[in-house]
N, C-alpha and C positions, 0 to 999 in steps of 0.2 A: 386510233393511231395504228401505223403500218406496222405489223409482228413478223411477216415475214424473214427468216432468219433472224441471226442473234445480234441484235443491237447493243452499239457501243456505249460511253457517255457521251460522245461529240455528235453521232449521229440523232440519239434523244434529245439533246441540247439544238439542234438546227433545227429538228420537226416540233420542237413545244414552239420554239423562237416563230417560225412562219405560222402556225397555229394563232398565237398571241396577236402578231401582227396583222394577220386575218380574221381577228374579233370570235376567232372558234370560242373562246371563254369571255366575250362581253367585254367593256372598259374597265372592270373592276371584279371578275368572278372568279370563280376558286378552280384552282387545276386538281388534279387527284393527287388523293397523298401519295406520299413517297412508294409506304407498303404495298396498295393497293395496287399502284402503277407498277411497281416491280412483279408482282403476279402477275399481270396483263399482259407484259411483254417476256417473261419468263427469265429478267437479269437479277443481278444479287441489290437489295435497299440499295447498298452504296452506291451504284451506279448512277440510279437515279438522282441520289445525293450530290453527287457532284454535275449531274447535268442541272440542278435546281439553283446549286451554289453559283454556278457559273451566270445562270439566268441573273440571281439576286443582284452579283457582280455589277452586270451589266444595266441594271436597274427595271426590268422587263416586270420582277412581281417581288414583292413583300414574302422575307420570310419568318413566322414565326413558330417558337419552340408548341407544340401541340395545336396547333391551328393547319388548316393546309395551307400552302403556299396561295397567293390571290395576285391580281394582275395590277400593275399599278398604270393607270389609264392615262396621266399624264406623257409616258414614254409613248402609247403606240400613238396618241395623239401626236405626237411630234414626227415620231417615224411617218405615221398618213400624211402630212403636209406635205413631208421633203420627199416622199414617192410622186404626189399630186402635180408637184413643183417639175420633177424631172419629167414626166408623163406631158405635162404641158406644152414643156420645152420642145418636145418633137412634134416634127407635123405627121397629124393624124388624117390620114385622109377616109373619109367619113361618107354614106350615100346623100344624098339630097335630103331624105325624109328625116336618117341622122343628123344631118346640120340644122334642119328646120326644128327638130325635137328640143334639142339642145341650146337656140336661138329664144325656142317662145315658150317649151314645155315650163311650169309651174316643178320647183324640187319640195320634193318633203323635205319637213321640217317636223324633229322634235317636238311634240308637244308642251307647252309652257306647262312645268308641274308646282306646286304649291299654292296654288292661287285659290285666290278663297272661292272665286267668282271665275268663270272662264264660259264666255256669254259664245264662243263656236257654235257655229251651225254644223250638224250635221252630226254630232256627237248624240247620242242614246243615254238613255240612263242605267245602268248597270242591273240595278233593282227590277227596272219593269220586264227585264228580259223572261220567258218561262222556262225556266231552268226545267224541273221536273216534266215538264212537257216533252222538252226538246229532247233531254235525256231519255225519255224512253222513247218519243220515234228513232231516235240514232242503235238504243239497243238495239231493236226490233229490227230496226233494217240491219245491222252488223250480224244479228243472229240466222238472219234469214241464209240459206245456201243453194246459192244456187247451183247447176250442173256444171256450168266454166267460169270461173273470173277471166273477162273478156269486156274488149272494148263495146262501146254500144251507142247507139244511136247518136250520131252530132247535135243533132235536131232537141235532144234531152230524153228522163225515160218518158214512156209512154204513159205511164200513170201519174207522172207529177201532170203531163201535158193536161191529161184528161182532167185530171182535179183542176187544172187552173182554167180550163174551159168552162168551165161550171161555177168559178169562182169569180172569174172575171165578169159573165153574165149575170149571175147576183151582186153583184158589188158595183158594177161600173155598166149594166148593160151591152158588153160588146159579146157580139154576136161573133163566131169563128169558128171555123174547122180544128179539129187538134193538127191537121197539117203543118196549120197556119203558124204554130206558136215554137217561139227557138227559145229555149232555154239558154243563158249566155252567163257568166262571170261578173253579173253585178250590171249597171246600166250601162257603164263606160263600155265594156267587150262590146255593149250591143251600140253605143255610138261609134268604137271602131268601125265593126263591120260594116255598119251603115256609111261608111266615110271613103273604105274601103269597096265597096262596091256601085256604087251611086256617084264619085264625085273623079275627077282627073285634074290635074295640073291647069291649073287656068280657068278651071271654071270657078264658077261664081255661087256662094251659098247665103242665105239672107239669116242673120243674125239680130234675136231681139235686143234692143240695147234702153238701159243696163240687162245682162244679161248672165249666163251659166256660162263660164270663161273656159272650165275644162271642155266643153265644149266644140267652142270656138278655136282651140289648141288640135281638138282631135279632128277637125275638120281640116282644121291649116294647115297640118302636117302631112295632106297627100300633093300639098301646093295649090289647095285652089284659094278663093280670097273670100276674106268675108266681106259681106256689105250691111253694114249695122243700121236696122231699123228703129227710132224711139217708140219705147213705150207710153201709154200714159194708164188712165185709171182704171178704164177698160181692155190692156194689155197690148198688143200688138198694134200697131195702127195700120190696118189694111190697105189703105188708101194709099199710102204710100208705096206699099209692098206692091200694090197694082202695077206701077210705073216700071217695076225692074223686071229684069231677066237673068234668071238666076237656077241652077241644077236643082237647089233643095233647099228648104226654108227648117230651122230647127224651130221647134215654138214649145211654149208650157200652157194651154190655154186654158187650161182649170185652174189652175194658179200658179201665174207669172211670177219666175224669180228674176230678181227678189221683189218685185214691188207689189205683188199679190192680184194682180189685176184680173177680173174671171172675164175672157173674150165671149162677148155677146152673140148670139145665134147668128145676127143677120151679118157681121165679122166673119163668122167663121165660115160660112156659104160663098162668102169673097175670098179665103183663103183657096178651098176647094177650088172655085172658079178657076183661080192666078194658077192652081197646079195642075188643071186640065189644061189648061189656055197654053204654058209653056212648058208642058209635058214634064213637068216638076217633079220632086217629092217632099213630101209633109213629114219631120222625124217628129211626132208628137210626145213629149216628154212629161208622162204622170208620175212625178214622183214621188208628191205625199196626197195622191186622193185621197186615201184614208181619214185624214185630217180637216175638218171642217165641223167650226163650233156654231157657227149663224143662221147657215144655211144647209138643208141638202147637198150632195155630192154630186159637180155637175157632168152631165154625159157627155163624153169624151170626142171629138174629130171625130175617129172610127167609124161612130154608132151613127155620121150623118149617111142617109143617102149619098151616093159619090164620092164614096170616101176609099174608091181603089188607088190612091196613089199616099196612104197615108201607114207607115210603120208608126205603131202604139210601141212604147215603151216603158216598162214597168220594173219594180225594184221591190226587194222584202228589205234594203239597207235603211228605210223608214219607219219598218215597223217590228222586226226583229234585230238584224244589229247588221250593219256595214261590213263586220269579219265575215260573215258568212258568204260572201260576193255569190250573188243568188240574185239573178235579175231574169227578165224574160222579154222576147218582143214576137209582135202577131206583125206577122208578112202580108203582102198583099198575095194572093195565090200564083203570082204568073213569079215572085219573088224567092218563093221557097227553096224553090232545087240551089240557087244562087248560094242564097242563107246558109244553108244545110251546109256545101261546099267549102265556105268559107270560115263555119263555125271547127270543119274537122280539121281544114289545113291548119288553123292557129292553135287547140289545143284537145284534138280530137274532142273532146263532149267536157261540159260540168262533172265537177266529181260527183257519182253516183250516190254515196249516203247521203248527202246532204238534202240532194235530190227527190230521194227516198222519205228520208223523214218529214222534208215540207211536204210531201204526197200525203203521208199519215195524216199528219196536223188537218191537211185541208180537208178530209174526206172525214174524219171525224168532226169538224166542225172546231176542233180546237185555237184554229187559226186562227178564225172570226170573232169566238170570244174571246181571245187576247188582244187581237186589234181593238174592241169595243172597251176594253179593261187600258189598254194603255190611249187609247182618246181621251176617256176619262179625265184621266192623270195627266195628259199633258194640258187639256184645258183647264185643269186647276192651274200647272204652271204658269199658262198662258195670263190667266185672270191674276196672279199674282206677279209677273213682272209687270201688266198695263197698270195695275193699282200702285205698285212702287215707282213705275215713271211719273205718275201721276202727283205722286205724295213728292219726291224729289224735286221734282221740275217742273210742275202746274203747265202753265199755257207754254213756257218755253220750249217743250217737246211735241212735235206734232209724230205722231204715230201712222205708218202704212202699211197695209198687208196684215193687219193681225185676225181678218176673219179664218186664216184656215194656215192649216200646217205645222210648223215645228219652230218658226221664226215673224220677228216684223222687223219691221225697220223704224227707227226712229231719228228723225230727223232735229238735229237742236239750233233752234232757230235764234240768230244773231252771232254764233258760233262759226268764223268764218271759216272757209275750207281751208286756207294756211294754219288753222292751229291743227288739223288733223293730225300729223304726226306726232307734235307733244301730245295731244289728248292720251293716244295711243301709251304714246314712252312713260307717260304720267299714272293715267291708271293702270301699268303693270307695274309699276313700282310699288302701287296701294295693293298689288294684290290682284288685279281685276284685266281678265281679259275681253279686248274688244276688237270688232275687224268694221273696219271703212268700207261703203259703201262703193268709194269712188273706184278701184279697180274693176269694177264689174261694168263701170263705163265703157266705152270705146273710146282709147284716145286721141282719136282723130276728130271725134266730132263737138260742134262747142254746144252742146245738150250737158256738158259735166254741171255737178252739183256747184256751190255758190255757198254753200255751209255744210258743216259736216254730218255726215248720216252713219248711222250704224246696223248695221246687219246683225240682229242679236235672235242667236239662239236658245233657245229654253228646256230641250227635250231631254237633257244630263243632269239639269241641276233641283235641288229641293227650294221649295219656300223660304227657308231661312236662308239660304246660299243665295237666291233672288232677292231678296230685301238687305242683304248685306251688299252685295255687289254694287246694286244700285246708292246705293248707303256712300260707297267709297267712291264710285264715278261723277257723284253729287260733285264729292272731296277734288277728286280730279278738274273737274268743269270750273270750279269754284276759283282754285290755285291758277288754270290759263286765265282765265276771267283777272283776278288779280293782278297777274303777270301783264297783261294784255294794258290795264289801267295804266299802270304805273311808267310802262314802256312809250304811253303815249305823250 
């Protein structure tokens, strides 16, 4: 709070108020006591006391006798609407990519809490994170001093670069220069900039469908269009993708989200082809190679011959944790200076510790045995949600994608896609969270589902949380199933 000169109780009373109303202390969190606050600002308790009394008055926070005062979240919830409300009312005039953000951008949303079961993708498990790991590459880099605290490289540091050159060539065989590789803010920074330098207003980008929606959104948002290719079991259908003309093609071809599909060599040589042919670009998006229980990890676009018109994209939000937004993409070399440019207008460079520590991790090898420690574990999980679909739902579940990753899909057969919403509204009422398959559709094309499929994640949850979930979504299936009979 402002201490500047000596504050009154009215003017304490207006800076807690907009404070509060601006979530400085959460929906529900505690203000400082009385004493404390009065030291800070340098007035007598009672000042303070009557800027509190005046808050309670007005219903802003709870006051009780030896507690500190706490925010009572009902009121700013109200107050946020009827700001919302007035905001609304005026016209805002907004840029194009504003209006297009706002039109098709995906809002966070709270995560559902108390759930016994909560089947998201892309959630981690707490547990497998390497705490003591991470904690001392972070001391270590925090202790390290350098001669300036000064900005540095856009491109990222030079020794994460290095370690991941060396890392990426063990792990996934890609061959590159450390020039080549732009450290970025998690995958998305690196599908911005890709969207942002590659694509303009009206041109045209080839989208797998079903397909990675945030994607599809960061693409859209510079105005060009997408044009949605079906996938099937071997992932992209080429053949199709031959016929069009189009700036840049997004793909997963190690595995296809969500449907798992791995694009077979003589596919992916058609790819290559269509992107020399119309001077294209390939965003190749690997974002759980790590993950694969069946088979070997297969080598990437990149590593084909002819693979200069191809940006690899990479991510640690699969294998250490999504907070960290810590992604990386290898350029094609005539690409870089571009990259580099683009990486420092949006947010000068990646924060540096972070950077620093995954540098550690990977040069001591610590990396790799965590990744190989959490494969592990999540192909236990894996093997215990396909054994729980199994014991549930026998032949009525046909399963897809569960050779590799963090997710599959399961699709329940006779279950038509009108009850997908109640399935949804049903098993979170038991407790159990679930996400439809079908928004990951394109809904322009009539390729949509016909029964309902579920996108179910594993990489958060334990064995007994897996066997219950499924336990209650049985319950859920069972109750539309009922409902369904009865209504006929």
């Amino acid at each position: 709070m402002e201490t500047s000169g000596r504050m009154g109780a009215r003017r304490i009373y207006e800076t807690l108020k907009a404070q509060i109303i601006g979530r400085t202390y959460g929906t529900d969190g505690a203000l400082p006591s009385s004493r404390s606050l009065a030291a800070e600002l340098g007035v007598s308790r009672s000042t303070i006391t009557v800027a509190y009394e005046q808050l309670a008055a007005e219903g802003f926070i709870n006051v009780r006798h030896g507690a500190r005062p706490r925010v009572v979240g009902a009121a700013v919830g109200a107050i946020e609407k009827r700001e919302a409300s007035r905001t609304s009312a005026r016209n805002i005039h907004l840029s194009q990519l504003g209006a297009r953000l706002l039109k098709d951008a995906s809002r966070w949303t709270d995560p559902p809490r108390g759930l016994v079961a909560n089947f998201r993708y892309g959630e981690l498990s707490p547990s497998d994170f390497p705490v003591s790991a991470w904690k001392k590459a972070m001391v270590a880099a925090i202790s390290r001093k350098p001669v300036h605290l000064a900005y540095d490289d856009p491109c990222g540091s030079l020794r994460l670069r290095r370690a991941l050159q060396g890392y990426l060539w063990r792990s996934r065989s890609v061959r590159c220069h450390v020039d080549q590789i732009v450290v970025v803010n998690g995958s998305q920074q690196g599908l911005d900039i890709c969207s942002r330098l590659l694509l303009d207003a009206g041109d045209r980008f080839v989208m797998e469908d079903p397909g990675y929606q945030i994607a599809k959104v960061v693409f859209a948002a510079t105005g060009a269009i997408a044009v949605p290719v079906p996938v099937d079991a071997d992932g992209l259908d080429t053949k199709r993708v031959a016929k069009i003309e189009a700036r840049l093609a997004y793909v997963t071809p190690s595995h296809q989200y969500p449907l798992g599909g791995v694009l077979p060599v003589a596919r992916r040589y058609e790819l290559l082809a269509w992107a020399r042919k119309h001077d294209a670009w390939l965003i190749e998006d690997d974002y759980d190679s790590e993950y694969r229980y069946d088979t070997k990890p297969v080598p990437p676009l990149q590593t084909l011959q002819d693979s200069g018109r191809v940006v690899y994209l990479g991510t640690v939000s699969k294998t250490l944790s999504p907070t960290l937004r810590v992604g990386y993409l290898v350029v094609p070399a005539g690409l870089q200076s571009a990259f580099a440019a683009a990486k420092q207008v949006m947010d000068r460079h990646t924060p540096l510790l972070e950077q620093e520590a995954l540098a550690a991790m990977l040069e001591s090898g610590t990396y790799e045995g965590h990744v190989r420690r959490a494969r592990r574990r999540n192909a236990e999980r894996r093997e215990s949600l396909l054994q729980a679909l199994h014991r549930r739902f026998g032949d009525r579940v046909r399963v897809e994608g569960a050779a590799a990753g963090l997710h599959l899909v399961a699709w329940f057969e006779g279950l038509p896609i009108a009850a997908e919403d109640d399935l949804v509204r049903t098993a979170r009422s038991k407790g159990v969270g679930v996400y439809p398959i079908s928004p990951l559709f394109d809904q322009r094309t009539a390729g949509r589902p016909d029964v309902v499929g579920l996108v179910m994640g594993y990489s958060a949850l334990d064995a007994k949380q897996i066997e219950k979930g499924c336990k209650l979504l049985a319950d859920a299936v069972e109750q539309i199933d009922r409902l369904a009979n009865w209504t006929r």
